[in-house]
C-alpha positions as CSV (number, residue, x, y, z in Angstrom):
1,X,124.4,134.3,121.5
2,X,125.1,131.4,121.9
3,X,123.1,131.1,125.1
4,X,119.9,132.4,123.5
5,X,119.9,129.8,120.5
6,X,120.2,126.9,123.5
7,X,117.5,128.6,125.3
8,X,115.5,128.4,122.0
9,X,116.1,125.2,121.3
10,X,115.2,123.8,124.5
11,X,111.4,126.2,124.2
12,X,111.3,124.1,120.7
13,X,111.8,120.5,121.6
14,X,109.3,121.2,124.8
15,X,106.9,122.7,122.9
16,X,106.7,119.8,120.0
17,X,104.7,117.3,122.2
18,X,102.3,119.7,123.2
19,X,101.6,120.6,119.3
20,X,101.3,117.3,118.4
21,X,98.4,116.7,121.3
22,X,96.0,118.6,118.5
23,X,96.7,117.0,115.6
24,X,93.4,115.2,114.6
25,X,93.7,111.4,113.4
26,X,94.5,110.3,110.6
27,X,90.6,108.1,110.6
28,X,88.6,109.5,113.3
29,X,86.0,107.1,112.5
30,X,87.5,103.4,113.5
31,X,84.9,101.1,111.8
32,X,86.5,102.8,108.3
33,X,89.8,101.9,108.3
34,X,92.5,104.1,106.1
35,X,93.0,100.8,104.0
36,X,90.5,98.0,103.7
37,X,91.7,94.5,103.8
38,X,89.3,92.1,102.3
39,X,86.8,91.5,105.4
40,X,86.5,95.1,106.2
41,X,82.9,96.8,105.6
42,X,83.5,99.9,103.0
43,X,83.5,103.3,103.8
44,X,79.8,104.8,103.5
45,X,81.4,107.7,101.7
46,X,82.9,106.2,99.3
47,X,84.5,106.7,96.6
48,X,86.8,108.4,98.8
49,X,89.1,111.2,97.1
50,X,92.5,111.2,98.1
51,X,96.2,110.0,97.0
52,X,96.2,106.5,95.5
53,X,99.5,104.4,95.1
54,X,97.6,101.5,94.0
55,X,98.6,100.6,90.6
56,X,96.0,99.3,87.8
57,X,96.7,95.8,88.5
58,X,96.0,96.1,91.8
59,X,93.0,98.1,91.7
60,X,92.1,95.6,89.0
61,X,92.6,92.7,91.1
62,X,90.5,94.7,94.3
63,X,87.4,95.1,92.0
64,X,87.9,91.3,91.2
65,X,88.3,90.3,94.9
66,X,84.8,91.8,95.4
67,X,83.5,89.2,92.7
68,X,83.8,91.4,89.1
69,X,85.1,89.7,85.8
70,X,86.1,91.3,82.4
71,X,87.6,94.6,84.1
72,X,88.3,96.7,81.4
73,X,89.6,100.8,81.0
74,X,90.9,101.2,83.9
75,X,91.7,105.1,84.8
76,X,92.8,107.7,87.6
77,X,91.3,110.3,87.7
78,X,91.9,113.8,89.5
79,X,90.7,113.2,92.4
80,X,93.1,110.0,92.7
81,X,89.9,107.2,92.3
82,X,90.3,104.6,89.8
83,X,87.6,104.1,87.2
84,X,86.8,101.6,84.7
85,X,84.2,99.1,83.7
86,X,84.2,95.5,84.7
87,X,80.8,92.8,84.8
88,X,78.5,91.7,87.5
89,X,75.8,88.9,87.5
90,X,76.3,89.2,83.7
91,X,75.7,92.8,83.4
92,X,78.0,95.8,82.9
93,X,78.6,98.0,85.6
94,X,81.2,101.2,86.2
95,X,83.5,100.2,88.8
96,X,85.5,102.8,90.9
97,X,88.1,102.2,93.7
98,X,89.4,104.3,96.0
99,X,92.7,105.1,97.7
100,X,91.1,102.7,101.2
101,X,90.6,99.9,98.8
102,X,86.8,100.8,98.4
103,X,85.1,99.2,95.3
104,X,81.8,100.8,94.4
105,X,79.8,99.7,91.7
106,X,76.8,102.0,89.7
């Protein structure tokens, strides 16, 4: 018995590398990185739906970084993009951002 769980084990931990081989990047397209920092072009897909851990403030002060005052009701929504409104060129605009740091403006 005690043989055949060794013997197992051993297939297992061989085996591991091999799966891991085939798992697809996490951002197969490297001009979009996973997070943006504040020189990096956005992703042409964006808003991008996935899990967000940014907080109001700080997706309140990424909408301002990309030159928005008077950000106002901010909200996640379900698909993990925050919402709100903000200003631009003296005009008022919907402002989303996404989980890569992505502000998009309509």
């Amino acid at each position: 018995m005690r043989r055949t769980l060794m013997t197992l084990a051993v297939v297992l931990a061989s085996s591991l590398p091999a799966l891991a081989q085939g798992t697809p990047p996490a951002n197969p397209d490297a001009k979009t990185p996973a997070v943006n920092s504040p020189n990096t072009t956005a992703n042409p897909g964006a808003p991008v739906a996935g899990a967000n851990s940014f907080t109001e403030g700080q997706a309140k002060s990424q909408i301002e970084s990309k030159g928005f005052t008077a950000v106002t009701a901010l909200k996640k929504d379900e698909a993990g993009v925050w919402r709100g409104q903000a200003q631009q060129s003296g005009k008022s605009v919907a402002v989303s951002v996404d989980f890569q740091g992505n502000v998009v403006a309509k």
